[in-house]
N, C-alpha and C positions, 0 to 999 in steps of 0.2 A: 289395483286393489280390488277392483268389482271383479276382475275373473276369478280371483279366489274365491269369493262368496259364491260366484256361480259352481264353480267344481266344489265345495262345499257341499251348496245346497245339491247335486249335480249325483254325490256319492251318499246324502243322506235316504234320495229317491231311491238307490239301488240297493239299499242294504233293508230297505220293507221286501227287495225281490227275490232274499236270499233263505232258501228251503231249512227249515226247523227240522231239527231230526225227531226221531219220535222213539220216546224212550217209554214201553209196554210198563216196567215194573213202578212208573210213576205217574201213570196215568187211572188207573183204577182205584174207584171210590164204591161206596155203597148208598144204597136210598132204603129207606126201611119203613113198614107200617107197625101199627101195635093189633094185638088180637087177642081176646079173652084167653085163658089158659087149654090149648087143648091136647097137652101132653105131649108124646112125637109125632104128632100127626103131618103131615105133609100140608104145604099153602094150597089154601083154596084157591076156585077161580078168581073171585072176588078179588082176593087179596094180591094175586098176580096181576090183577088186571089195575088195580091201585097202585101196585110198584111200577108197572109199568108206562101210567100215565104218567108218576113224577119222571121216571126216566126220559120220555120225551120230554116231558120240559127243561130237563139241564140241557139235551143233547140234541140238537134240531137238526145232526147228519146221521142220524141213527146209532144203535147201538147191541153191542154183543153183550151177554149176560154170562159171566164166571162162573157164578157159583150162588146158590140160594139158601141161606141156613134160617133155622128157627132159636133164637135166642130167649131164656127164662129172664124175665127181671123180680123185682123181689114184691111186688104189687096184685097179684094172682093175672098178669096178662104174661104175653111173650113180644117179643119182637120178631116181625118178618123182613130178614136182612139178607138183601140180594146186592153182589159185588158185579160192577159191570164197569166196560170201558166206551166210549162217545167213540162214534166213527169219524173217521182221520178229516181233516177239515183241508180241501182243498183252495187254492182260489186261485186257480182256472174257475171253478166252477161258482165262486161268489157269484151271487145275482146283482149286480148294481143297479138293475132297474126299478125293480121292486120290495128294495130296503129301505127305511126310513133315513134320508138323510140327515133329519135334524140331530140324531145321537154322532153324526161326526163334526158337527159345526158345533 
């Protein structure tokens, strides 16, 4: 009866080692700032450089940027809304050295 629980446990180990497909059209989200009203005008630095800090923060392997639009809302501001996707997460390459253990125990 204990070899079963070891080939159990045995096939639970290997199916953490089995490659996730990666599906593009369900992967992409947006992050957006707000900005005074200022017509069509194109995103400032400023403003890119603000989406782009939240972006690193969702995404700590990098990331591609789709598409950046300017959205009206009904308040005199706009929203700056950039569609992007998190680069593909390996683990070959996980660091297990210098990751915080305690978030898996």
């Amino acid at each position: 009866m204990s070899r079963v629980f070891y080939l159990v446990g045995f096939v639970a180990l290997l199916s953490g080692c089995v490659s996730i497909p990666d599906a593009p059209e369900r992967t992409e989200f947006g992050v957006s700032t707000a900005r005074a009203d200022a017509g069509s005008a194109a995103p400032q630095d400023q403003e890119i450089a603000r989406l782009d800090w939240k972006a690193n923060q969702i995404c700590t392997r990098g990331y591609s940027a789709t598409k950046t639009e300017v959205e009206p809302t009904g308040t005199g501001q706009q929203l700056v809304d950039m569609k992007l996707r998190c680069g593909h997460y390996n683990r070959i390459d996980f660091d297990f050295i210098h990751m915080n253990w305690s978030n898996i125990l």
